[in-house]
C-alpha positions, 0 to 999 in steps of 0.5 A: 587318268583318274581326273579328266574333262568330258566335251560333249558336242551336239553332232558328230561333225562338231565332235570330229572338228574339235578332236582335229583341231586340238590334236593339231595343237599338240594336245591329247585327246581321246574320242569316245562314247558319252557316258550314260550319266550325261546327255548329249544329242550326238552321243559323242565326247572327247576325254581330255588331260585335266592339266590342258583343260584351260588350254583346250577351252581359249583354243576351242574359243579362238577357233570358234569351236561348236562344243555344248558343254565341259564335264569334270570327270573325278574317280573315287573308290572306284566311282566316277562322278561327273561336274559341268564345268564352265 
């Protein structure tokens, strides 16, 4: 996965709420930890298929989920760069 989205989330509980209820939709979600290059109070995110992007935000939106903020994750030359997204 070379173009994927980060969310980040202010506490744990939001972070493990969310991966709940967007695998429960069928949708692919790793956890891991935040990059050093973005901050985030709980220090955890959730890597996302670039291509389910608009589908996880109406879902985290209809379901009222507590996420801070959306990163797009582009890799060249071996370099990430990471974009907020909104």
């Amino acid at each position: 996965m070379n173009d994927y989205y980060l969310a980040v989330f202010d506490s744990t509980h939001y972070a493990l709420q969310f991966e709940k209820v967007i695998k429960g939709n069928g949708l692919k979600i790793n956890i891991m930890p935040v990059p050093r290059e973005i901050t985030a109070s709980c220090g955890i995110s959730a890597k996302l298929e670039a291509d389910e992007i608009d589908r996880v935000k109406v879902l985290a939106a209809a379901e009222n989920l507590k996420v801070s903020g959306y990163y797009h994750v582009e890799t060249q030359n071996g370099k990430k760069t990471y974009h907020k997204s909104t």
